[in-house]
MIMARTI-435224 format. One record per residue (C-alpha): residue in one letter; x, y, z. Coordinates in pm, whole numbers. Layout:
N
A  X  Y  Z
...
***
This chain:
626
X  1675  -2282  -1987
X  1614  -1953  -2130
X  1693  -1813  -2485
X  1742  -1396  -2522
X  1751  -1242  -2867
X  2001  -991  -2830
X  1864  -630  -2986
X  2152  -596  -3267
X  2091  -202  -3249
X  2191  -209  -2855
X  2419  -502  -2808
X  2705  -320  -2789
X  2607  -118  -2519
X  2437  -386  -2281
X  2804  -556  -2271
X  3037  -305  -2211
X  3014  -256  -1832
X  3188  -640  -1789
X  3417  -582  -1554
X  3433  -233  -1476
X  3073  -208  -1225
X  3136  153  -1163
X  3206  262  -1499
X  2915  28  -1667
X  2685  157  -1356
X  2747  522  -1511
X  2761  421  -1873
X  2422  235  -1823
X  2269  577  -1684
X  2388  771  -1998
X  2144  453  -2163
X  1879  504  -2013
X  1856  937  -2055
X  1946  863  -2401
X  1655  623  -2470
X  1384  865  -2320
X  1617  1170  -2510
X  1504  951  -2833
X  1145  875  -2723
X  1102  1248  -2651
X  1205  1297  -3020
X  1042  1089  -3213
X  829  1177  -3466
X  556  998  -3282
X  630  1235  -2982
X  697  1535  -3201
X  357  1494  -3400
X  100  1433  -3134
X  268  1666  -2854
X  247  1946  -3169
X  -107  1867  -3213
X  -232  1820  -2822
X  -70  2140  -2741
X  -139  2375  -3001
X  -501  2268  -2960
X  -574  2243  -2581
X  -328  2553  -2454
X  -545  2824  -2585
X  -862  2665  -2533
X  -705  2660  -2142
X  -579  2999  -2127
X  -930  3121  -2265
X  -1108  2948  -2070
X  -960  2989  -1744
X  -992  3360  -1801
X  -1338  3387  -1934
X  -1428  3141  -1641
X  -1257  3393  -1354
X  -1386  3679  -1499
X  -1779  3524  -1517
X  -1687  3407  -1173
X  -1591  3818  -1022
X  -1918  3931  -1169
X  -2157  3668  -1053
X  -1984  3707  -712
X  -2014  4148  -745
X  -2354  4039  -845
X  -2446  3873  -562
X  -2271  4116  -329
X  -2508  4414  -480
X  -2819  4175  -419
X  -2709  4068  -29
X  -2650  4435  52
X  -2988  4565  -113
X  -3146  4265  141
X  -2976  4410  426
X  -3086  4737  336
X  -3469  4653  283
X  -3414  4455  602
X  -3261  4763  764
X  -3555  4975  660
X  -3805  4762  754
X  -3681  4736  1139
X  -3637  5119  1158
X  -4002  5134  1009
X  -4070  4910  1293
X  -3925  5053  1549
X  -3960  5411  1427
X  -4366  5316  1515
X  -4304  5164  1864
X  -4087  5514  1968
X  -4419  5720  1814
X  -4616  5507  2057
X  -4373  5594  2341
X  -4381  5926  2210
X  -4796  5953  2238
X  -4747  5822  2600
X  -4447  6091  2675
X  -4642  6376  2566
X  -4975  6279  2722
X  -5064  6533  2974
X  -5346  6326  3131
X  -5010  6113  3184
X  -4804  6428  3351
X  -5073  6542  3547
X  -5145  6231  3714
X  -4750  6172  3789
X  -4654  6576  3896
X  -4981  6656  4045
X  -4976  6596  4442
X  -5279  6758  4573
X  -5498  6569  4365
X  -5856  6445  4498
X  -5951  6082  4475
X  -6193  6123  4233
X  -6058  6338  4017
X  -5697  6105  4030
X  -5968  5811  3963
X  -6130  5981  3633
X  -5755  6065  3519
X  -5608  5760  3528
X  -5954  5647  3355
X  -5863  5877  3057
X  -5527  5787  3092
X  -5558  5412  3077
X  -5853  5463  2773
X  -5527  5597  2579
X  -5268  5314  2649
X  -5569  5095  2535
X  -5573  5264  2202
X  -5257  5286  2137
X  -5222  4917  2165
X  -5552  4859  1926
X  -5348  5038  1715
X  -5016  4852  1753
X  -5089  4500  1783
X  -4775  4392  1830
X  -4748  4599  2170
X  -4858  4378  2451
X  -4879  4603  2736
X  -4770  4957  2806
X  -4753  5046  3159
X  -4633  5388  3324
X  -4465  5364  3672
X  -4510  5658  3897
X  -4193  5750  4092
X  -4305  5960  4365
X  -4623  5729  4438
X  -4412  5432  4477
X  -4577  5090  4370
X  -4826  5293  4162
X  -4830  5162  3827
X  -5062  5260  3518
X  -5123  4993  3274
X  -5431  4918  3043
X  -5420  4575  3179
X  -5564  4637  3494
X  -5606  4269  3597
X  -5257  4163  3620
X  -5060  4216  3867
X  -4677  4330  3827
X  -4387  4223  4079
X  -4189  4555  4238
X  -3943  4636  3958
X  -3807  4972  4108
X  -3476  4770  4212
X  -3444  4582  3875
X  -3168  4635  3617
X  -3384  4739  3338
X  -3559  4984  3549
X  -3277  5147  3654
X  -3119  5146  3325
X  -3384  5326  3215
X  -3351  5588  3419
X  -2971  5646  3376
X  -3096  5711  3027
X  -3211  6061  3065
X  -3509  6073  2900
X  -3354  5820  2605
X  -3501  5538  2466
X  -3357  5195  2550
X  -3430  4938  2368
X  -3445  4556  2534
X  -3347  4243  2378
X  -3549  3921  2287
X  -3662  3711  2569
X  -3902  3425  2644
X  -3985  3587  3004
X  -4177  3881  3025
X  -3962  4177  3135
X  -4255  4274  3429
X  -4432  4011  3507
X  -4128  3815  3503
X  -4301  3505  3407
X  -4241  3294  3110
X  -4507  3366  2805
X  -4475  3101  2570
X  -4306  3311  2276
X  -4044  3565  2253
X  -4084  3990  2379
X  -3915  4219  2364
X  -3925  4612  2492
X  -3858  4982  2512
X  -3857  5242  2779
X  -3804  5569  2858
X  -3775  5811  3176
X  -4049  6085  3179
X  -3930  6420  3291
X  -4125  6698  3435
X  -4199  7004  3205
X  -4127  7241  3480
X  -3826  7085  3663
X  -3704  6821  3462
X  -3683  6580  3726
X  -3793  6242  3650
X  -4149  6171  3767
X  -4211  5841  3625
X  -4057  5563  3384
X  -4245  5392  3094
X  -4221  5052  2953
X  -4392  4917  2635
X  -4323  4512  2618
X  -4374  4373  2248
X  -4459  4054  2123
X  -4172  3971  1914
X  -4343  3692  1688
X  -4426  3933  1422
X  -4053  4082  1418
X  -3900  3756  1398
X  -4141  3559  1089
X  -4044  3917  921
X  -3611  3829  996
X  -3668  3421  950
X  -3773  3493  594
X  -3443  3662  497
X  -3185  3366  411
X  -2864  3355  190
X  -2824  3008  43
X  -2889  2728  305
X  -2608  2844  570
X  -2635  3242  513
X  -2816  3396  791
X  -2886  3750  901
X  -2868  3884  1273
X  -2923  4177  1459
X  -2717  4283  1729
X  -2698  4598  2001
X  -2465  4838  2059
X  -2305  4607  2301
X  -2262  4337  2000
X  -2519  4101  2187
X  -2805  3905  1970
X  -3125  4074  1951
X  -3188  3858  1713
X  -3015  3521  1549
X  -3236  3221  1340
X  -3118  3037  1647
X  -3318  3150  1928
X  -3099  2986  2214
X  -2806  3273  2117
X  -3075  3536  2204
X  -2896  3793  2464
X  -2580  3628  2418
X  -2227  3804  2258
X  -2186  3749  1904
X  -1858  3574  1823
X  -1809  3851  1494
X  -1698  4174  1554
X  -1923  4419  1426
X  -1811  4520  1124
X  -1779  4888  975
X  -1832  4794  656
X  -1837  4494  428
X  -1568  4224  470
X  -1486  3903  382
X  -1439  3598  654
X  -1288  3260  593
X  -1599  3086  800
X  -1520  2701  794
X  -1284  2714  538
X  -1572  2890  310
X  -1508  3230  156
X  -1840  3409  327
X  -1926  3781  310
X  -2019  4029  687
X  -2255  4307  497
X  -2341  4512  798
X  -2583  4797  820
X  -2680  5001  1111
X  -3013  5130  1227
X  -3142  5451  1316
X  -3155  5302  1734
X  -2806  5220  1693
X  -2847  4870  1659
X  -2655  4647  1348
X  -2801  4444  1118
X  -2503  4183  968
X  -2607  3960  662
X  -2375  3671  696
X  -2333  3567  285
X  -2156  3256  206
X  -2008  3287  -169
X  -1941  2927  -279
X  -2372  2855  -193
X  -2429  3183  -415
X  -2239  3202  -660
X  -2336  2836  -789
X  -2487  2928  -1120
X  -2113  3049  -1202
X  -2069  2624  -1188
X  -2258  2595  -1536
X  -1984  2869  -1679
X  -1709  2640  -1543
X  -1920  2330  -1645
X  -1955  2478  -2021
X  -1583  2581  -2009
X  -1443  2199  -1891
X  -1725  2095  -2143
X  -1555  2294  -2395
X  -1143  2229  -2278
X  -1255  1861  -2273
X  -1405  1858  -2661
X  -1053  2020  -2754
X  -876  1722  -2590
X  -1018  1445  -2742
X  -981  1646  -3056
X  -646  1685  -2996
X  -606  1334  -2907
X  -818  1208  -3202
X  -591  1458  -3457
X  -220  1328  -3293
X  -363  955  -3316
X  -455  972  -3685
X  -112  1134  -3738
X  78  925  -3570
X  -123  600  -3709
X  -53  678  -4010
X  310  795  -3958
X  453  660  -3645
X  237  349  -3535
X  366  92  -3703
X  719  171  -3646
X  632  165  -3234
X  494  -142  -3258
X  720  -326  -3399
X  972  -204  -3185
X  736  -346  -2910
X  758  -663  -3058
X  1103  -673  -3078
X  1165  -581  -2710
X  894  -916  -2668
X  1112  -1158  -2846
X  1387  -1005  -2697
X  1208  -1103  -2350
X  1173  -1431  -2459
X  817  -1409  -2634
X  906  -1588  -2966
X  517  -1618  -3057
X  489  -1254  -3215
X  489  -1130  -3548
X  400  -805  -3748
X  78  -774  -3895
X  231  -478  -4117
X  386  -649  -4419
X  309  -398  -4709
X  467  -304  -5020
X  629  20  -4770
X  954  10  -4629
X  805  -59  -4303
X  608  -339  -4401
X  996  -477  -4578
X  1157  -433  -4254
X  821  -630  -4087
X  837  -929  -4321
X  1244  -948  -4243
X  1154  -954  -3907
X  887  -1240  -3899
X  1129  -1457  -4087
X  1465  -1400  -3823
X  1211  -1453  -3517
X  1065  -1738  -3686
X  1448  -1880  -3743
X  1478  -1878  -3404
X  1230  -1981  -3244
X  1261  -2318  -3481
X  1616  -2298  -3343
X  1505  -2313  -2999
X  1236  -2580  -3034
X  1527  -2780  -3171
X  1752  -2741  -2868
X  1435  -2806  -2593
X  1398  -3131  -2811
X  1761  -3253  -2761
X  1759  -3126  -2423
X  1436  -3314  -2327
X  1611  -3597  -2457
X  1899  -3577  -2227
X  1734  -3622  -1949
X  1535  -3913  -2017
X  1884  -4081  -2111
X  2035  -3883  -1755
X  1725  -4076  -1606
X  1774  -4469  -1799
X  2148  -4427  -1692
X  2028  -4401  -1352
X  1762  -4696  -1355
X  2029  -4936  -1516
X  2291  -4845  -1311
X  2021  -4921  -992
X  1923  -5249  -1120
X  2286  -5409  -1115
X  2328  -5335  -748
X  1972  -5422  -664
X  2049  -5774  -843
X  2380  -5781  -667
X  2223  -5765  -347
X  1955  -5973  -427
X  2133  -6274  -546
X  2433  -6257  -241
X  2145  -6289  -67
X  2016  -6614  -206
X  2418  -6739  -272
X  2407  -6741  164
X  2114  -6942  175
X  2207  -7172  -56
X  2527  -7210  134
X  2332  -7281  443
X  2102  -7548  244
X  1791  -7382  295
X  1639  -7514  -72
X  1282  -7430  81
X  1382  -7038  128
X  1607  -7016  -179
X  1311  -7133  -418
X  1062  -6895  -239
X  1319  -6579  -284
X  1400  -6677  -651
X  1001  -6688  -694
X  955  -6313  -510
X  1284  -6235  -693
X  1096  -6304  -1067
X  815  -6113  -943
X  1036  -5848  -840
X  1208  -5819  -1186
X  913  -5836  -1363
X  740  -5529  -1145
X  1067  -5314  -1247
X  998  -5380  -1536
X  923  -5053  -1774
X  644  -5222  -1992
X  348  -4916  -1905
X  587  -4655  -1864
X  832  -4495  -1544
X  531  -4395  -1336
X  393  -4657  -1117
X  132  -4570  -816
X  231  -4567  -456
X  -11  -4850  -356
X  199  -5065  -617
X  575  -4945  -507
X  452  -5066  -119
X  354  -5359  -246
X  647  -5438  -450
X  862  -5363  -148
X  657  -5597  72
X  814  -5913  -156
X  1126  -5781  -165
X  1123  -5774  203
X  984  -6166  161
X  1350  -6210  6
X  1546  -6031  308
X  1317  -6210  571
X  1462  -6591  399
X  1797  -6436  501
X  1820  -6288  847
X  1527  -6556  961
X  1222  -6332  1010
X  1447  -6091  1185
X  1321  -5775  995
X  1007  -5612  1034
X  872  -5334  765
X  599  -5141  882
X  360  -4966  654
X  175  -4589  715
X  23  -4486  434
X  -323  -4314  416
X  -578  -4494  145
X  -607  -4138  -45
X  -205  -4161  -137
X  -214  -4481  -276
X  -335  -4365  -617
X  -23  -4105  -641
X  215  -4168  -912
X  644  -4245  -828
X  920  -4351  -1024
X  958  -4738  -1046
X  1180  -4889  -740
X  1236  -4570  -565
X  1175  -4668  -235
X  1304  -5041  -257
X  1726  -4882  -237
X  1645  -4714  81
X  1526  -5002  271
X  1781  -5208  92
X  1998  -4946  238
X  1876  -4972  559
X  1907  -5324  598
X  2265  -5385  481
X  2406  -5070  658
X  2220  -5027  928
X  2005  -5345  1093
X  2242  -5627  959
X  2554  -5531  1204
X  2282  -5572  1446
X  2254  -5822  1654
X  1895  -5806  1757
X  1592  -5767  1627
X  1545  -5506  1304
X  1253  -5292  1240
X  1203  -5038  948
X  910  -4796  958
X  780  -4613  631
X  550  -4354  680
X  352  -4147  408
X  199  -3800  455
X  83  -3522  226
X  93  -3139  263
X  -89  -2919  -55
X  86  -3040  -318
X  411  -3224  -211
X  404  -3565  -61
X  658  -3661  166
X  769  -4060  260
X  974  -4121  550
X  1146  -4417  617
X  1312  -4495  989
X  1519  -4788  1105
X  1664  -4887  1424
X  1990  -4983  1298
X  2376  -4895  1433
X  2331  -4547  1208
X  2538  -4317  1004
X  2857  -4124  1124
X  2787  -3754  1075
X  3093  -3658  885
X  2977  -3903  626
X  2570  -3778  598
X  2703  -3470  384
X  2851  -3691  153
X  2630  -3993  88
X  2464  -3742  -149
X  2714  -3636  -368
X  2840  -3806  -717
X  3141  -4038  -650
X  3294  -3994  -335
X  3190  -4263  -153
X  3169  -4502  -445
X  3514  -4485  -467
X  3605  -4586  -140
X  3281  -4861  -58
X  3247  -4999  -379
X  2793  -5022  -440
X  2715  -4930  -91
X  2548  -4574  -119
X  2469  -4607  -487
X  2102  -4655  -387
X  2051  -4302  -212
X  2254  -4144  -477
X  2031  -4288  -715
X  1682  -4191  -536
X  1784  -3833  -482
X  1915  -3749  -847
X  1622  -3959  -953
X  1394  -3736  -785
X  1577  -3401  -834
X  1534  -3447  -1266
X  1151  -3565  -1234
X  1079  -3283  -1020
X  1327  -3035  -1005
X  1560  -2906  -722
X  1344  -2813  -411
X  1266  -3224  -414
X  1505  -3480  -315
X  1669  -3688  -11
X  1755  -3596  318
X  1958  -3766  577
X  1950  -3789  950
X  2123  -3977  1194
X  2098  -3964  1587
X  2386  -4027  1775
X  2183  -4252  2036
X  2149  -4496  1688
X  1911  -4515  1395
X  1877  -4379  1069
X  1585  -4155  848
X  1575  -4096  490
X  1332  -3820  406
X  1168  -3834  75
X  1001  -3526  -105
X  817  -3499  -428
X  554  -3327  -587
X  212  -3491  -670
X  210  -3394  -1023
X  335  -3612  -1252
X  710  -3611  -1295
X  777  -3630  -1696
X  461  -3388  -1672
X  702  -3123  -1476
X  1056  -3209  -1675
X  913  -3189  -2014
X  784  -2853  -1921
X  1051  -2747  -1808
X  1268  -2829  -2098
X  1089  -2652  -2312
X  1083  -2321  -2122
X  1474  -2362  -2087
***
């Protein structure tokens, strides 16, 4: 049973949608917008929204623009830096290579070199002491580059005739390869050669990266091409001087030919292959994995790029203490804001919320609260007026869960005296046959189990009696019952030792097998047998009891149940399972009870349900929470 304090300020508005759905559907609508329009306005709202606001906006709008401006300058900043890199970079390789085409140049303009490649009519010896002089200069030149590996001169019109300071290796015919003959569609122009791992002429690999330049050497006098020179370059000392150059920990730098192809990338498997950028005409700004990254490009003097690849976000990280300080600074303003709204509306509008919170928690049915706010104010007035009407009440209601608590232990005694009438009735029509039949012997041994009997039903320790002592009382009962029908009834027992301790009504079980025997096994006319069977499952316990007697017509199962139907037309004969069922259903509420089932082949069960707890433990409770 429940009790709802009705809000006296509302009450006319939770009740006027009875019996008009649609219209109180609507009007309940207009409730609701109109209790959030109030929230919205209260001074509590009013006050700390005021406060929070005024406080926090401007510290926002400041700081997100002071934060996005800091931001665009670190990010210009780093932009100016990248592209001053590149550059260096830039000058650096044209240094570089500006030295290897001087070499070239020395070699080109050699005229030991011409002489020995236009001169025809040359004697051994004197061809011998030129290319001497001739080799004694591409040594030099290389003492003075170090990074030049070998420079060797091929001579056109003496066909495998190559001049090379190394004079020990040998080099593989290269007058059909691609780089030879690219050279020579050159003109007289330098081509430059990519990084490889195999040496352009020996065609071997060499355990680090080369790279080279050549160039087709014209005659003065004709200008046709007489020979081509090659200088190969040990690219170690180019690439330590690109590895150092790194933006961030995923910025890179490459270096890419006119053809966009990797000279060089920090990832020496892409060497040679095409670059998956465009090359770029002037600074632009890629989305690269979902990262805003800058393409700085720069082009040198061989026509070659250079492309810094800049991610921002990795850069521009020191801009993270601006927007650090900034949240650092929004976030002081908050709690400011916060701590200047809650002092206002503490002082102003707290204790008027809560003790409308407590009155929406008695209205709920929470009768245990009370306001703590009982000053000389006006608010503490209205708080002491309210402890005293929810303290009225809740009095009230202890009052009714009293009587009601009360009415069903005298629902209950009804029950039990109206049971122990017809279980005497039986009992003693019983003992009236065999007393007709002059069986002295049996009628002084059923008067002796009857007395024991009566004095088990008795209430002296209370309604509860264990399971172990209901069987047992049943067991002389059936003594009784056996006097009568001549040993013709047999009750068998199930019960596990574990359920014996669980506590039942008094003589609940004894008007079901009463039941069974008058109703079911004694229009019989063979032998009777009743089987009782106890099992558990979590907390509910569950007693069946079978017999093999002539059964129950179905149209009457629905109603053996119900209050005074069949009483009225068979006198005591169902009382029994009326009383076991209603029994059960005010101990333990209505999920518990009896059920009924009947076969039409013959035979009768009565299922029993209860919970283990204690019955008077579960109706008391439940009196008292209405």
């Amino acid at each position: 049973m429940k009790y709802k304090v009705m809000d006296l300020g509302t009450s006319h508005l939770n009740h006027i949608t009875i019996g008009a759905p649609e219209r109180g559907n609507h009007i309940e609508m207009e409730v609701h917008v109109l209790r959030g329009y109030r929230r919205l306005h209260s001074i509590v709202s009013q006050l700390f929204l005021f406060f929070f606001i005024g406080t926090t906006l401007p510290v926002l709008i400041m700081g997100f623009l002071s934060y996005n401006k800091s931001a665009s300058i670190v990010e210009e900043q780093v932009s100016k830096v990248a592209t001053l890199t590149i550059t260096q970079v830039s000058d650096k390789l044209n240094m570089f290579f500006k030295k290897l085409d001087d070499s070239s140049m020395m070699v080109l303009n050699s005229k030991m070199v011409r002489s020995i490649l236009e001169e025809q009519h040359i004697r051994q010896y004197e061809l011998n002491q030129k290319v001497k002089e001739a080799k004694d200069l591409l040594t030099s030149i290389m003492i003075n580059s170090p990074e030049i590996l070998d420079v060797y001169v091929f001579d056109i019109k003496r066909n495998n005739s190559v001049l090379s300071a190394d004079s020990m290796m040998s080099i593989p015919d290269q007058w059909d390869s691609a780089w030879f003959q690219q050279i020579l569609e050159a003109n007289g122009q330098t081509v430059w050669f990519g990084l490889s791992d195999t040496s352009y002429l020996k065609q071997t690999s060499m355990g680090f990266p080369v790279f080279g330049l050549g160039r087709a050497i014209r005659s003065w006098d004709t200008g046709e091409v007489v020979g081509v020179m090659f200088i190969e370059v040990i690219g170690d000392a180019l690439i330590d001087e690109l590895n150092v150059v790194q933006f961030g920990d995923t910025g890179y730098m490459y270096v890419a030919n006119d053809e966009n192809r990797y000279f060089y990338h920090p990832d020496p498997t892409r060497y040679g292959s095409e670059s998956e950028f465009e090359l770029p005409q002037g600074i632009i700004e890629y989305n690269l994995h979902h990262n805003k990254t800058l393409m700085i490009p720069s082009r040198l003097n061989n026509g070659w790029h250079v492309v810094g690849v800049v991610p921002l976000k990795e850069l521009t990280a020191d801009s993270a203490s601006i927007r650090s300080f900034t949240l650092w600074i929004v976030f002081g303003s908050i709690l400011a804001a916060i701590g200047i709204g809650y002092f206002m509306t503490r002082r102003i509008g707290n204790p008027l919320v809560h003790l409308s919170r407590l009155m929406r928690r008695s209205e709920a049915g929470d009768l245990s609260v009370r306001s703590a706010n009982v000053g000389p104010s006006e608010i503490g007035q209205l708080g002491r007026s309210f402890n005293k009407m929810i303290g009225q009440i809740d009095l009230l209601i202890q009052r009714i869960a009293a009587e009601e608590a009360e009415k069903k232990k005298a629902e209950i005694r009804a029950l039990r005296y109206q049971i122990n009438p017809h279980f005497l009735y039986n009992t003693l029509n019983s003992i009236r046959w065999m007393a007709k039949l002059n069986r002295t012997n049996d009628v002084d041994r059923s008067v002796t189990a009857l007395v024991q009997l009566l004095e088990g039903s008795l209430e002296r320790n209370g309604v509860f009696i264990t399971l172990g002592e209901e069987l047992e009382l049943l067991r002389k009962y059936m003594v009784i019952q056996n006097y009568r029908y001549e040993q013709q009834i047999e009750l068998q027992i199930e019960c596990p030792e574990e359920q014996q301790d669980v506590l039942i009504p008094r003589m609940l079980l004894q008007p079901i097998v009463e039941n069974a025997i008058f109703h079911g096994i004694a229009p019989l006319d063979d032998r009777g047998l009743i089987y009782l069977r106890v099992s558990t499952q979590q907390q509910e316990v569950l007693v069946q009891i079978e017999d093999n007697g002539v059964g129950i017509v179905a149209d009457r199962i629905q109603s053996l149940l119900n209050d005074g139907q069949e009483q009225s037309k068979h006198g005591m004969t169902h009382i029994g399972l009326r009383h076991v069922h209603q029994t059960i259903q005010l101990y333990y509420g209505g999920r518990y009870g009896v059920t009924v089932e009947s076969p039409e082949d013959g035979g009768t069960r009565v299922s029993i349900s209860f919970a283990k707890q204690r019955g008077e433990e579960i109706y008391v409770q439940s009196a008292a929470r209405g």
